[in-house]
TILUM-317931 format. One record per residue (C-alpha): residue in three letters; z negated, x negated, y negated. Coordinates in steps of 0.5 Angstrom, whole numbers, plus 500, padded with zeros to 3 digits. Each point is the difference from the previous one (the first is absolute). Last residue first. Example, Ala and Ser with C-alpha at 12.3 -4.5 7.8 and 13.67 -1.06 7.14 Angstrom:
# TILUM-317931
SER486473502
ALA498502507
# end
This chain:
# TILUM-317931
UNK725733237
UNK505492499
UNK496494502
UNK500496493
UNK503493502
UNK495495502
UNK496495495
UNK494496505
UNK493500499
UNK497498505
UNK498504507
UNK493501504
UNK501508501
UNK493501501
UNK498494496
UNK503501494
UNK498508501
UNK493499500
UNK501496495
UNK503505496
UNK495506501
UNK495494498
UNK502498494
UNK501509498
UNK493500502
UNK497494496
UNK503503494
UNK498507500
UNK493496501
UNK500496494
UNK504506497
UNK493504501
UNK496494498
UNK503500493
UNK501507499
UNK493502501
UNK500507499
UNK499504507
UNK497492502
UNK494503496
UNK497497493
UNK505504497
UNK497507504
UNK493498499
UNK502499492
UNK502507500
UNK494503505
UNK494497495
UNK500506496
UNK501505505
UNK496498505
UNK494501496
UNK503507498
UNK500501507
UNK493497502
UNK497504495
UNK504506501
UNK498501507
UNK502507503
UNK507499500
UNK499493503
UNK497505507
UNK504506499
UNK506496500
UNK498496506
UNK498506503
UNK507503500
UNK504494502
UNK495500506
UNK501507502
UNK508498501
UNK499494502
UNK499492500
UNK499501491
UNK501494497
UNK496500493
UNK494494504
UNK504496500
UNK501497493
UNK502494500
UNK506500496
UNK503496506
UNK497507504
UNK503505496
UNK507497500
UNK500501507
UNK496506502
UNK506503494
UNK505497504
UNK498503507
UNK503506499
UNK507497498
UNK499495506
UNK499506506
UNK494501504
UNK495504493
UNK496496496
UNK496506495
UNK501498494
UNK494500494
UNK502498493
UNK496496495
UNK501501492
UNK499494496
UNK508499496
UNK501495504
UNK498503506
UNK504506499
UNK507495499
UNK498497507
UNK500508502
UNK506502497
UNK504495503
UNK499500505
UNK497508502
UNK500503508
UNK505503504
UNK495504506
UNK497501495
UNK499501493
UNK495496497
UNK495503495
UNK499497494
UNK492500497
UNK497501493
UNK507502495
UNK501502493
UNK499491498
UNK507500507
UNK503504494
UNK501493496
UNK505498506
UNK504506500
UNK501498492
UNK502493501
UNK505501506
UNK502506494
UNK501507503
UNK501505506
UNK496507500
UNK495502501
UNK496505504
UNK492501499
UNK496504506
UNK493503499
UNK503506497
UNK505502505
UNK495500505
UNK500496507
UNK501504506
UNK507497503
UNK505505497
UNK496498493
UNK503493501
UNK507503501
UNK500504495
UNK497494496
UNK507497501
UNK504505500
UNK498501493
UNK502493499
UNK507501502
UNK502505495
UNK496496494
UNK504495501
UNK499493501
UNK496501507
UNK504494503
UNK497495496
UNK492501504
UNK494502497
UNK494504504
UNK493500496
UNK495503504
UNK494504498
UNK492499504
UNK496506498
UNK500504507
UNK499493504
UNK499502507
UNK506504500
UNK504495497
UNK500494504
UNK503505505
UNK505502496
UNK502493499
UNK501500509
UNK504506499
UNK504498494
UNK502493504
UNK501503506
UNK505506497
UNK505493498
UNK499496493
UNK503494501
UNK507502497
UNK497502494
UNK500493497
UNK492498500
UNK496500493
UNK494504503
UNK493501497
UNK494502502
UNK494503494
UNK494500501
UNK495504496
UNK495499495
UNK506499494
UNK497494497
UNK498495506
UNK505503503
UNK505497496
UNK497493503
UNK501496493
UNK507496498
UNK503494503
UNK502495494
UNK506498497
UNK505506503
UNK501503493
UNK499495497
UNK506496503
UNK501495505
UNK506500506
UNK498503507
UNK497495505
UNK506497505
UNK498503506
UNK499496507
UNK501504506
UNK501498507
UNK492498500
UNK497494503
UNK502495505
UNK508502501
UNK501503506
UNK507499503
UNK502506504
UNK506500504
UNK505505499
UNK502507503
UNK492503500
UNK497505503
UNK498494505
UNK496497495
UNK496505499
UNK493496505
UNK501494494
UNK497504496
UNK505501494
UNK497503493
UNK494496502
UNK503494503
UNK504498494
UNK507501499
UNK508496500
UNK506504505
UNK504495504
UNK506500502
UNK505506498
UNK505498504
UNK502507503
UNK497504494
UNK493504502
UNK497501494
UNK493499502
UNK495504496
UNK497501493
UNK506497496
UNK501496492
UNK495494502
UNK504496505
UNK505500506
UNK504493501
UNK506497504
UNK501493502
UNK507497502
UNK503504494
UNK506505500
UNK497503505
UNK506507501
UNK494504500
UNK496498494
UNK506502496
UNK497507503
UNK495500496
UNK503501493
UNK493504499
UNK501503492
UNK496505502
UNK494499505
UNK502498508
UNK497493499
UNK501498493
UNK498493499
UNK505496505
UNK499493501
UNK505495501
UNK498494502
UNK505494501
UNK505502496
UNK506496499
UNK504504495
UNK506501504
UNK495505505
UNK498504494
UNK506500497
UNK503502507
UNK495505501
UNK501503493
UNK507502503
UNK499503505
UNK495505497
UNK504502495
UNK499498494
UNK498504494
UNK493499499
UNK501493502
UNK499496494
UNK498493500
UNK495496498
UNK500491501
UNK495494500
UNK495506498
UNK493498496
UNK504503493
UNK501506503
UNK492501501
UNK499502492
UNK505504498
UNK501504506
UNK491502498
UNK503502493
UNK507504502
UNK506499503
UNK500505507
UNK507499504
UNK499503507
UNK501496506
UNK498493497
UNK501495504
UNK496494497
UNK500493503
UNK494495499
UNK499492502
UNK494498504
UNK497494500
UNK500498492
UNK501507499
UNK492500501
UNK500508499
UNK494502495
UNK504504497
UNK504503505
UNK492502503
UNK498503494
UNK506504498
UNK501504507
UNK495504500
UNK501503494
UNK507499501
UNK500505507
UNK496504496
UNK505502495
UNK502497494
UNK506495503
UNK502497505
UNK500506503
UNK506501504
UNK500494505
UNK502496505
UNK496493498
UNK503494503
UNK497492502
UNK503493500
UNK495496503
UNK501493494
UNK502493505
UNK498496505
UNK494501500
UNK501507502
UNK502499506
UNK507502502
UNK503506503
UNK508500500
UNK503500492
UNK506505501
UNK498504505
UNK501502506
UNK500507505
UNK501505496
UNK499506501
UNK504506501
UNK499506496
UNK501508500
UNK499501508
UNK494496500
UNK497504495
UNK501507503
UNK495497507
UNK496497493
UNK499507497
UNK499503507
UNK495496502
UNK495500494
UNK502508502
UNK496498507
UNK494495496
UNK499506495
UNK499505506
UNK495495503
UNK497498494
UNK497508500
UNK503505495
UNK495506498
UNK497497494
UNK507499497
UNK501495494
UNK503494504
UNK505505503
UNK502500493
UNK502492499
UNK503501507
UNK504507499
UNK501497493
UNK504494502
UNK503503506
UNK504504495
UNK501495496
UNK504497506
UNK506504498
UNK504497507
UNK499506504
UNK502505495
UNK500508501
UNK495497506
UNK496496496
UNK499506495
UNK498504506
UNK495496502
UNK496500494
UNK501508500
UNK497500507
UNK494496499
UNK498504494
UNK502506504
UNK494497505
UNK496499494
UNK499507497
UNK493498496
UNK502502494
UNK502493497
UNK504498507
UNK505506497
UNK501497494
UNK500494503
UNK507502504
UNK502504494
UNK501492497
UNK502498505
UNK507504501
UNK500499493
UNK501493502
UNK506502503
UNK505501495
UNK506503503
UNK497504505
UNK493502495
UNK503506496
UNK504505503
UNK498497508
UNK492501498
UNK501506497
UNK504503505
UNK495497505
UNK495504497
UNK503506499
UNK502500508
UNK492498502
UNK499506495
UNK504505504
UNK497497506
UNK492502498
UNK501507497
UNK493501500
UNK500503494
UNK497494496
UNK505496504
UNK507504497
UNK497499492
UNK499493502
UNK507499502
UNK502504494
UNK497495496
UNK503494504
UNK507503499
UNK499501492
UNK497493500
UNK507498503
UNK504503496
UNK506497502
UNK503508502
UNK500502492
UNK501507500
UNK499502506
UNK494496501
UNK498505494
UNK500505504
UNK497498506
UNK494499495
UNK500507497
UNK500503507
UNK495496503
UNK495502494
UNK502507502
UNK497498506
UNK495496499
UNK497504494
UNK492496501
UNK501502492
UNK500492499
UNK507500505
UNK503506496
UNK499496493
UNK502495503
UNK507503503
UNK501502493
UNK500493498
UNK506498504
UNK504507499
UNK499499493
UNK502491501
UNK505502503
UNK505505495
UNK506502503
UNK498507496
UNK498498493
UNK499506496
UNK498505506
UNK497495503
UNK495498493
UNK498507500
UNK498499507
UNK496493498
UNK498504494
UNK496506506
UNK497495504
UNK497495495
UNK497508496
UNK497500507
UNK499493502
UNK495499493
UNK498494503
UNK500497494
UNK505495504
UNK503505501
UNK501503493
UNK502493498
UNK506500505
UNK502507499
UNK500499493
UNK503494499
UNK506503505
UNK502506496
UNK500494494
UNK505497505
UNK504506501
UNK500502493
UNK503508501
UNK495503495
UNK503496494
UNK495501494
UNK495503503
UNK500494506
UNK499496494
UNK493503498
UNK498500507
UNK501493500
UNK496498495
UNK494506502
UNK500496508
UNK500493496
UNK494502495
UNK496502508
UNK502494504
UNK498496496
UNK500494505
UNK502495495
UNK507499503
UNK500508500
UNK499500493
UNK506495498
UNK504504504
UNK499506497
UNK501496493
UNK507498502
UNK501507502
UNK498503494
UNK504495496
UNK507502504
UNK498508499
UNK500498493
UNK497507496
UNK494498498
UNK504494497
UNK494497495
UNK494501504
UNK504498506
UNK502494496
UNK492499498
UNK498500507
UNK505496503
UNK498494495
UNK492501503
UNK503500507
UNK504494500
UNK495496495
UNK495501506
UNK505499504
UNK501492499
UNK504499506
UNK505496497
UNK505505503
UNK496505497
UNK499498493
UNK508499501
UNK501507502
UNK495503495
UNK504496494
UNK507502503
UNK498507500
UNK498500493
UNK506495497
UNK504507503
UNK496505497
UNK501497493
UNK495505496
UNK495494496
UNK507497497
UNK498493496
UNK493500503
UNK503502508
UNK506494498
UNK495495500
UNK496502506
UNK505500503
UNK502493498
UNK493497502
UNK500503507
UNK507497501
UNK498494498
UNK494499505
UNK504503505
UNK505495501
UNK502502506
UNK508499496
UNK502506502
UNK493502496
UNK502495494
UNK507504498
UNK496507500
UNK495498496
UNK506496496
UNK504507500
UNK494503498
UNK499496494
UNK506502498
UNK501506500
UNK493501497
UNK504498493
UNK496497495
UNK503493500
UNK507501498
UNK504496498
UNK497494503
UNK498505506
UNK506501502
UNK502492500
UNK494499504
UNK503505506
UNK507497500
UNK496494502
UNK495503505
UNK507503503
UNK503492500
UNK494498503
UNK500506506
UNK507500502
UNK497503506
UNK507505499
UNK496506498
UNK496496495
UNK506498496
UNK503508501
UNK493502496
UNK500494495
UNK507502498
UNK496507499
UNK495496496
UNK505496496
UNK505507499
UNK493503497
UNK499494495
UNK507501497
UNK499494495
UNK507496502
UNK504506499
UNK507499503
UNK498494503
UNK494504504
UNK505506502
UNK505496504
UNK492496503
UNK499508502
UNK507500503
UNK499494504
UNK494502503
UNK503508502
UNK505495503
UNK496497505
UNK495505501
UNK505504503
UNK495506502
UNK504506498
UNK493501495
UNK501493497
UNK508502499
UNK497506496
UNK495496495
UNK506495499
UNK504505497
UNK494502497
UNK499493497
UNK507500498
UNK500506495
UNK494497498
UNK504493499
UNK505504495
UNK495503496
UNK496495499
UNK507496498
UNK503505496
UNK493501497
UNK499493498
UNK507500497
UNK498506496
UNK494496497
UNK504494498
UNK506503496
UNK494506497
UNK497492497
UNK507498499
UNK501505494
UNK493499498
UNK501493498
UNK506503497
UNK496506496
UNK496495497
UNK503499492
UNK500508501
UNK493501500
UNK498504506
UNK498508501
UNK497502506
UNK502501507
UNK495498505
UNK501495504
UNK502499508
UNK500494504
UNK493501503
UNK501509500
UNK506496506
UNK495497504
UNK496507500
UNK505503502
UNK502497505
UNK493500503
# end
């Protein structure tokens, strides 16, 4: 670059006439400075070079603007200054000094690069993209604006690009290791797992010691189920790297699937080792010393596990609790739930999922939920103290608006706010003045649209439990009602210290939730008989129709109109299920595998959002596969859009509910999209909600009284297609035609419920309202 710039002052030596040769004298005058002045300031640029290397920043910069002044046209000193400018976040003055370069020297891929480079710190991918680009046509073989774009088109997840760029830059650079990785890479998450093994390999001979390319090719050799050649590169990558965990780790899994339990054993006390807070890797030895039958070996992985890595966070605890429930392993379930409240008996979430999951079970009678019913409310009364008087004593609501509270962390797009949105709406604030107290922040579309009905909306997400009781308490509120039950996000224990006269559980739970002043819990007759009172906590108080009244979904083509029975089209019926996982315990597949026996060319489409990996889906059709019915007659997918889940309903002829924790809102959400669901009504509420929603839609004759029952009525409506397409087309308008959909009318219920919970209480306590002094928790 000097002395290119320098060939730009020089001329050729060639005679002149003498009546020029003083212009020419001051021509070489001017051209000698310029040189002295480049010369002067290349000096600096190199010195400046090497104080950006030592890491003082700051100076390198001042010495690259030194060189600037000496030479105001040395475009490499504005792109290095660029470089040190960047370096120091100092991003304008770095895309100035940048623009400066380009000015005086536009075709220089330098330049371009470090403005691509500039725009990636900036996340501005787009620009730095462009740039890239740029400086690739100016300078075709600059290895480093390859890496940049791939890793860029990766960060935007654009991988097709990634993939294509890397293939022309290895191409181009056989013999870059780095590409050959950064291309292997891109294999693997592309699942070609064959190109990224050969990729690898190839930079393994360039550097036979690599650990982590050693690692990349016994992780693909195993998961190719090679555990051979797995076998010996893990041990190749033990003699590189021998404190190397995840080697031992993964060689304990590849002893495991050989049925190699104890060398498997081995490999995984190994890795325990190295890393003692591995706690999958005690779970999996624990595993290993249970298929051997060495049962107190694996209790002690086990327990290691649980104390390596669910003390300090209980709810992990949980969570193995449920996974545990899921195989069919219940009474440990109850022991895991158990233990997370014994490590620390004030974390109520722990209780929370030991009820909310309980609900799920099909080997748990009401009696023994009612007993931990009790101990949660036993430990309740130990956390709070309730008070005892209110702001605003009880009066009739005539004499002013009833001031009424919702605890949640769904007021949002989730099913409590489906369900929640009509009625809100429809609310007479005339009589009834609304509070929000919302327990986890949600702003979205459905927010937007209720917030406006609340008087007041506060966050008390991250309050502690005393504290949002005073606020509740110093608001006034008459009637607070709690719509989480033991579900996540619950500040139930708020519930605990009565910071209202009257207290309320709605619409989020399926079961009593057995808070120390929790009064009433609002149902219908059918999701609550009046002989199961006793299981309950709280007073029932019947609404006259249903319990649940869900805001129809938003317009769009897609949903516009109800599409044909697609049996009609395929010759086979195909069942479908949208339940959370959660509900689908081993009754639940074996009382389905008995529909499909008798249906041999009967399909089943299952859709829940926990499957959202392909890992989990596997799972899933293991699990139905365990339980007799084939892998090809069963459909796994994943989560989506509410719209594209509510179009999936057109690929789906009858739902089948899960028991004894039925559908809410995926049922009501079936019949507005035409597709009828058999329940069977069980003895508790969360399996006698399907009965209910059923009934008020009218369509009795799906609900199932046993377990053969279910089968015959499946049978029964499968076998008459005529009358289900029937259905079909008219169950959208039957269902808004319902009190299932009718807004209006459910709020005038939901009205006359909360009116007459605080008459009844006017008259019990007979006080006026008079203004005391909070009573202190």
């Amino acid at each position: 670059m000097f002395e290119k710039i320098l060939s730009l002052f020089r001329s050729k030596e060639v005679a002149v006439p003498a009546d020029q040769k003083t212009l020419q004298a001051t021509q070489q005058t001017q051209v000698n400075v310029a040189e002295e002045s480049l010369l002067k300031a290349t000096n600096l640029k190199e010195q400046a070079d090497s104080i950006l290397r030592s890491g003082d920043i700051a100076q390198a910069e001042q010495c690259y603007r030194e060189a600037i002044n000496s030479h105001p046209t040395f475009a490499d000193a504005y792109i290095n200054l660029s470089v040190a400018l960047r370096m120091q976040k100092k991003f304008a003055e770095a895309a100035e000094a940048l623009k400066q370069a380009q000015t005086l020297n536009p075709g220089d891929a330098y330049i371009y690069y470090n403005k691509g480079v500039l725009a990636k710190e900036q996340a501005d991918y787009s620009s730095a993209i462009s740039e890239f680009r740029k400086a690739l046509a100016f300078d075709g073989n600059m290895l480093d604006a390859y890496y940049d774009l791939i890793e860029t088109y990766v960060t935007t997840d654009d991988k097709v690009a990634a993939h294509s760029l890397a293939s022309i830059a290895v191409e181009k650079f056989p013999q870059e290791m780095g590409l050959l990785l950064l291309m292997a890479n891109l294999e693997t998450d592309r699942k070609q797992h064959d190109a990224a093994l050969q990729l690898y390999n190839r930079a393994l001979a360039m550097q036979p010691d690599h650990a982590d390319t050693i690692w990349h090719i016994s992780w693909i050799l195993q998961g190719q189920g090679k555990l051979a050649e797995a076998e010996a590169s893990y041990r190749r990558l033990l003699e590189v790297a021998p404190d190397r965990y995840e080697a031992y780790y993964n060689l304990g899994t590849v002893f495991n699937t050989q049925s190699r339990k104890e060398e498997a054993i081995s490999a995984y006390l190994k890795a325990v080792a190295l890393k003692p807070d591995a706690g999958i890797a005690h779970y999996n030895l624990g595993k290993a010393y249970s298929d051997i039958g060495k049962l107190d070996e694996a209790e002690a992985s086990f327990r290691a596990a649980c104390a390596l890595e669910f003390t300090t966070k209980t709810w992990a605890l949980v969570s193995l609790g449920n996974l545990l429930r899921d195989t069919g392993r219940q009474n440990e379930t109850i022991d895991y739930y158990k233990a997370a409240t014994t490590i620390d008996p004030d974390y109520f979430d722990a209780y929370s999922s030991m009820l909310f999951n309980l609900c799920f079970g099909d080997l748990v009678t009401p009696e023994y939920y009612q007993s931990e019913v009790n101990r949660y409310a036993a430990r309740l009364l130990t956390h709070a103290r309730a008070y005892n008087k209110w702001k605003c004593l009880p009066v009739s609501q005539e004499q002013r608006r009833l001031r009424v509270g919702f605890v949640s962390g769904d007021f949002g797009l989730h099913p409590v706010g489906f369900f929640l949105e009509n009625v809100i709406s429809n609310i007479n604030l005339r009589q009834i003045e609304l509070y929000a107290y919302s327990s986890k922040v949600r702003d979205d579309a459905l927010t937007a649209r209720i917030k406006p009905f609340f008087s007041g909306w506060k966050v008390i997400e991250n309050i502690d439990d005393a504290s949002a009781a005073r606020m509740i308490h110093e608001d006034g509120i008459d009637i607070l009602i709690d719509l989480a039950g033991h579900t996540a996000h619950n500040r139930l224990p708020v519930f605990a210290f009565k910071p209202a006269p009257l207290q309320v559980s709605w619409l989020g739970y399926f079961a009593t939730t057995g808070v120390p002043g929790m009064d009433y819990l609002l149902a219908d007759r059918i999701s609550v008989p009046e002989t199961h009172s006793e299981y309950f906590t709280e007073q029932i108080w019947y609404l006259p129709s249903t319990r649940l009244c869900l805001t129809p979904p938003a317009y769009s083509e897609l949903l516009a109109s109800v599409p044909p029975l697609p049996a009609l089209k395929n010759g086979y019926i195909t069942f479908g299920c949208f339940q959370n996982i959660r509900k689908l315990n081993d009754f639940t597949l074996q009382l389905w595998t008995k529909i499909f026996d008798r249906m041999p060319n009967a399909k089943l489409r299952f859709q829940c959002w926990q499957l959202a990996t392909e890992p989990e889906r596997k799972k899933m059709l293991d699990r139905f596969v365990q339980h007799g019915i084939a892998a090809e007659r069963i459909s796994i997918l994943g989560p989506g859009s509410r719209e594209a889940y509510l179009a999936a309903h057109a690929e789906v002829d009858i739902i089948l509910d899960t028991s004894p924790y039925g559908g809410g809102t995926t049922t009501c959400e079936a019949f507005w999209m035409g597709v009828p669901t058999i329940s069977l009504a069980g003895n508790t509420m969360s399996s006698l909600q399907g009965a209910s929603l059923l009934t008020y839609a009218g369509l009795e004759d799906w609900i199932a009284n046993s377990e053969d029952d279910y089968v015959r009525r499946a049978l029964s409506h499968a076998a008459d297609l005529e009358k289900l397409a029937q259905l079909r087309a008219t169950l959208r308008q039957r269902s808004l035609n319902s009190s299932l959909y009718d807004a209006k009318q459910f709020t005038q219920h939901f009205e006359q419920a909360l009116l007459g919970m605080w008459d009844k209480h006017v008259q019990a306590t007979r006080t006026e309202c008079t203004d005391v002094p909070d009573a202190k928790p």
